[in-house]
N, C-alpha and C positions, 0 to 999 in steps of 0.2 A: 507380422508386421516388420517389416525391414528399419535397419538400424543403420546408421554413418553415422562414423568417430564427430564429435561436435570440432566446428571450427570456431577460431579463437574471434571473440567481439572484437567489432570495429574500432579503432584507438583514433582519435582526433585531440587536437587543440580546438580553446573555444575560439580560435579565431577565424578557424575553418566552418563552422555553424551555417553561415547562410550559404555558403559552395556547396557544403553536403544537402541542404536542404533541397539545393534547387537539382541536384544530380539525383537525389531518388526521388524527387516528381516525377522525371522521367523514367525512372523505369519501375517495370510489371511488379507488382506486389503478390504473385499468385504463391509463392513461397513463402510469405509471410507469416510468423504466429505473431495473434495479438494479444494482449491482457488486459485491457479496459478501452474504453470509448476515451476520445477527451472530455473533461470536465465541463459540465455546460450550465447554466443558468441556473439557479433554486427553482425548482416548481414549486406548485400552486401550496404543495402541504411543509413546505420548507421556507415560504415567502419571506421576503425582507422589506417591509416595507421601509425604513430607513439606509444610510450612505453608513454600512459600517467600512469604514476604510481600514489597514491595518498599518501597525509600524513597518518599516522592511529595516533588517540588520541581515548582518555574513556569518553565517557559523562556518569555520575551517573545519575539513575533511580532512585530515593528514593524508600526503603519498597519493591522492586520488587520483592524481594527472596523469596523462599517458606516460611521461617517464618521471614517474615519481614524486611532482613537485605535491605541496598543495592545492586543494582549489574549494572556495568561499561559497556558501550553499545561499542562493538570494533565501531570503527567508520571510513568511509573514508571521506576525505575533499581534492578539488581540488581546488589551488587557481588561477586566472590569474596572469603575470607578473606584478610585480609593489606592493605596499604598500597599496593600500586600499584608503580609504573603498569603497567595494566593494557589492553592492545588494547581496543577498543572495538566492541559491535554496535548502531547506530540502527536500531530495528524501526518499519516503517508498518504501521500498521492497514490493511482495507479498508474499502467503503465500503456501507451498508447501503439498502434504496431508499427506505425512510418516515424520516417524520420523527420518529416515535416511538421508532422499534429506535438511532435513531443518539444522540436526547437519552437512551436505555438504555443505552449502550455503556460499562460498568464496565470491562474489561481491557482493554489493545489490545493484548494477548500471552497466547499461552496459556504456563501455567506451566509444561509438559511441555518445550515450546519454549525457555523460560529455563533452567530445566535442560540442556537439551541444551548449549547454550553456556555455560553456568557449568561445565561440566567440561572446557571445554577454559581454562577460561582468562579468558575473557571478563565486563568489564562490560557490562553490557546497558544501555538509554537507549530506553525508549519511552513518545512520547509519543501524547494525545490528541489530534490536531489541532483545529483552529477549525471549531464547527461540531457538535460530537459530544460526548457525555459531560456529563465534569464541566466541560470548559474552556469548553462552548455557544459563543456569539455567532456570525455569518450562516454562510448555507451557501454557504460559499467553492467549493465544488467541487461544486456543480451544474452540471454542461457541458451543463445541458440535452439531454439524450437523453429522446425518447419514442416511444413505440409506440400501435399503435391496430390493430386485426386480423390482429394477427401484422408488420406494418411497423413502418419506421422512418420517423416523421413530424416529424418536426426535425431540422434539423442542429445535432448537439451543436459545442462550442467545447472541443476537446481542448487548443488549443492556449495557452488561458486557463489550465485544468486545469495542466496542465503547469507554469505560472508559479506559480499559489498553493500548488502540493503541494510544491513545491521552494523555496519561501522557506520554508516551517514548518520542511521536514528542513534548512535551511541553518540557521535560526537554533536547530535542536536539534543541530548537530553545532561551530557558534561556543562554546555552553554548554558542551558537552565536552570542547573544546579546551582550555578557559580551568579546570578541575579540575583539581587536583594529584593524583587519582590516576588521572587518562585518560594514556594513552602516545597524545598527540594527531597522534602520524605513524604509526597502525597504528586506522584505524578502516575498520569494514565498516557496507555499508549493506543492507538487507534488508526485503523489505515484498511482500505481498500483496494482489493484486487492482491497486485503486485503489493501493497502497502498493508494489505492486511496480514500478507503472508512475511511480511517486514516485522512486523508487531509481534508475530511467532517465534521468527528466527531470534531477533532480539530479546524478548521474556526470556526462551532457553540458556540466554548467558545471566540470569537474573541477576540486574542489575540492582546497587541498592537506589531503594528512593523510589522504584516503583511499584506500586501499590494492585496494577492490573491491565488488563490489556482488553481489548475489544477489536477480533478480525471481522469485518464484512465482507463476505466472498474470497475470502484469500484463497489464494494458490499462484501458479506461471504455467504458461504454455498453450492457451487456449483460444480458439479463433474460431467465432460463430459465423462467420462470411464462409471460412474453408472447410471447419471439420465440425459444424454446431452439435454440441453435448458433446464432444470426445476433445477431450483435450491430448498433447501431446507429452507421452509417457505417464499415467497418470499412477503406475506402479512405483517410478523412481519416485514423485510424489508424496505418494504414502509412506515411502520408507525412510525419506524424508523429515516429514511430519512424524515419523515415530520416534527417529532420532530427537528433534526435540522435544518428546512426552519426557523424555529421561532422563531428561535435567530439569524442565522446568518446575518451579517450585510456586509460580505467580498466577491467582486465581485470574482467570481467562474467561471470554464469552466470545464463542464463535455465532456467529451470522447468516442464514444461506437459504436464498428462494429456489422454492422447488423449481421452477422453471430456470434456472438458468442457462443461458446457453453453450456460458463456456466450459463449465464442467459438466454439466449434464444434470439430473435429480440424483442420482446416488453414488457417485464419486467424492462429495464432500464430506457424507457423511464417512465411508468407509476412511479418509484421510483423518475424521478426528477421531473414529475408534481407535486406528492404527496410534497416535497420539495421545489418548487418553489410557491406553492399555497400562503404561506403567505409571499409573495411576496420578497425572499432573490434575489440579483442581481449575476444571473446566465446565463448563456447560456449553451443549453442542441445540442450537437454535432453527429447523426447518421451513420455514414458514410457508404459506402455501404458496399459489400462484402469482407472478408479481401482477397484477392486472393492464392489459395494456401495453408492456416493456417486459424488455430482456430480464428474467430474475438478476443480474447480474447487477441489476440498480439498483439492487434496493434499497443503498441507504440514500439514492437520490431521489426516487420515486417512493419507497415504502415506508412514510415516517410513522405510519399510522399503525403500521409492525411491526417494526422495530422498537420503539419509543417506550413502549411497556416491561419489554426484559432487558433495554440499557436500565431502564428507572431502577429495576428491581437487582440487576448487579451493582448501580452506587450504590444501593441502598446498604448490601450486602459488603461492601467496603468500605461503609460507616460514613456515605457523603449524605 
């Protein structure tokens, strides 16, 4: 498979947001890697039937901006009734592959989702990272993956990735702490796609105050329209993910339908062997076929299989 040096992510102001948008409407996307679909509605086994609306505040990113400054992460937060304190779940979005779907990206949580954790208990804390949404400014998390006739034709930089996804959720889990009504020594972390593979990178600096982490499909680089099951570089990947088995110290639960498209069926496992090899406290989760949809949903589409080994991880952390 052919290799080119990764080139550096695109740097913008948010106040160029809708000029970029409308300039790669126009153009081909056949180079594109993506990491998740955008966010779309709760289905039928995640319904809401109620208006849960969320508060919105700014958590600061230090240095995030293209030359340095800060930039304020829009952020949702869901609380239970009552005063606190309250455990904590920081959710990561994932990651869309245009630049249109990502400056679109209204929710980084479905509400079926927040519900599920507001009856256990939980404040919830999700934000938009840098880059997407409302919060805009550069695309920090371009690791440069691309494809070109079904290959992989650059090598992405996971391991840049890893650095800017995990100072967002650090400086979203600093905010949390500093709440009077977060119980800042009982927070979980949780995230999808790009977001889950956020949850990993960040548990390897174990932070104190978190109690566990929960990836759904994590990884980068994959794109079911261009390269479906073969993601790009899925070697640097894994070596990757090993590097974090070796620090982390934070009991974990990995997520992953045998169907997915963007890693393929046996890519995620070999990533959390590589991972668990030095022996971090994890459980690695396959489930079968997602029925209907890309495995890659499954925490949008598969509650119904998932729901049983999150139970059994709170349980396991004494929620």
């Amino acid at each position: 498979m052919k290799r080119f040096a990764a080139r550096s992510p695109l740097r913008s102001g948010w106040f160029f947001a809708p000029v970029l948008a409308t300039l790669f409407a126009t153009m081909p996307v056949a180079f594109a890697a993506t990491d998740e679909p955008p966010v779309a509605s709760a289905p039928a086994d995640q319904a809401d039937p109620t208006d849960t609306k969320p508060e919105i505040v700014s958590i600061v990113v230090p240095g995030a901006d293209t030359f340095g400054g800060d930039i304020a992460m829009h952020t949702e937060v869901y609380k239970p009734a009552g005063s606190g304190p309250f455990p904590v779940l920081i959710f990561e979005h994932g990651r869309a592959s245009d630049a249109v779907t990502r400056a679109r990206l209204a929710s980084p949580i479905l509400k079926g989702h927040v519900r599920f954790w507001l009856a256990k208990g939980f404040a919830i804390v999700a934000p938009v990272r840098v880059g997407y949404g409302a919060t805009g400014g550069p695309d920090r998390e371009n690791s440069g993956s691309s494809f070109k006739n079904g290959q992989c034709v650059r090598r992405p930089d996971f391991t840049n990735l890893a650095k800017v996804t995990a100072q967002a959720n650090l400086a979203a889990l600093k905010w949390v702490q500093a709440q009077p009504w977060a119980d800042k020594n009982r927070v979980v972390l949780e995230g999808r796609s790009v977001g889950g593979f956020t949850t990993v990178s960040t548990a390897a600096t174990n932070p104190p105050g978190v109690v566990g982490y929960i990836n759904f499909s994590g990884g980068a680089g994959g794109s079911p329209e261009l390269s479906p099951q073969h993601s790009c570089d899925p070697e640097q990947m894994k070596t990757v993910y090993a590097e974090f088995g070796k620090t982390t110290k934070i009991p974990g639960l990995w997520l992953y339908a045998h169907n997915d498209q963007y890693w393929g069926p046996d890519v995620p496992k070999q990533w959390f062997d590589a991972f668990a090899a030095s022996g971090s406290p994890a459980r690695f989760v396959h489930t079968e076929d997602l029925p209907g949809h890309d495995g890659h949903m499954l925490l949008t589409y598969g509650g119904k299989m998932w729901s049983v080994p999150v139970n059994e991880f709170l349980k396991q952390l004494g929620f």
